[in-house]
C-alpha angles and dihedrals in degrees: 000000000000120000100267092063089050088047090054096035096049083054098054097048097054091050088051092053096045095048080046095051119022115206133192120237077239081063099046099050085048087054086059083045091057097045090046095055085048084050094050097040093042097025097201146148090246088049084047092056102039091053081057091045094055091048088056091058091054092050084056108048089056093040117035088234132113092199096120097041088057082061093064084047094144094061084056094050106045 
């Protein structure tokens, strides 16, 4: 599979999860809450990205862009 199809298909799998399962901007921010605790307690590369990762999700929500959420790449593609 080349970049452009992950890319697409990374899309289209966060729009489906979030049409699945609606969050509030409230969860969302508790969701960065949460991967920021497991940060602090396993400090670890993985946490680090995730927390990225989440963040993405809220900037998107309130964008419309992945941009962040291409940033924690290695949690998508592991």
């Amino acid at each position: 599979m080349n970049i452009k199809d992950t890319i697409r298909y990374y899309k289209e799998g966060i729009e489906k999860y979030d049409r699945e399962n609606p969050a509030t901007f409230r969860d969302r921010l508790a969701q960065v809450n949460d991967e920021f605790q497991e940060l602090l307690e396993d400090k670890n590369l993985d946490e680090l990205i995730d927390v990225i990762h989440t963040i993405g999700i809220v900037f998107h929500q309130l964008t419309g862009s992945h941009i962040i959420s291409y940033i924690a790449w290695p949690t998508f593609i592991n």
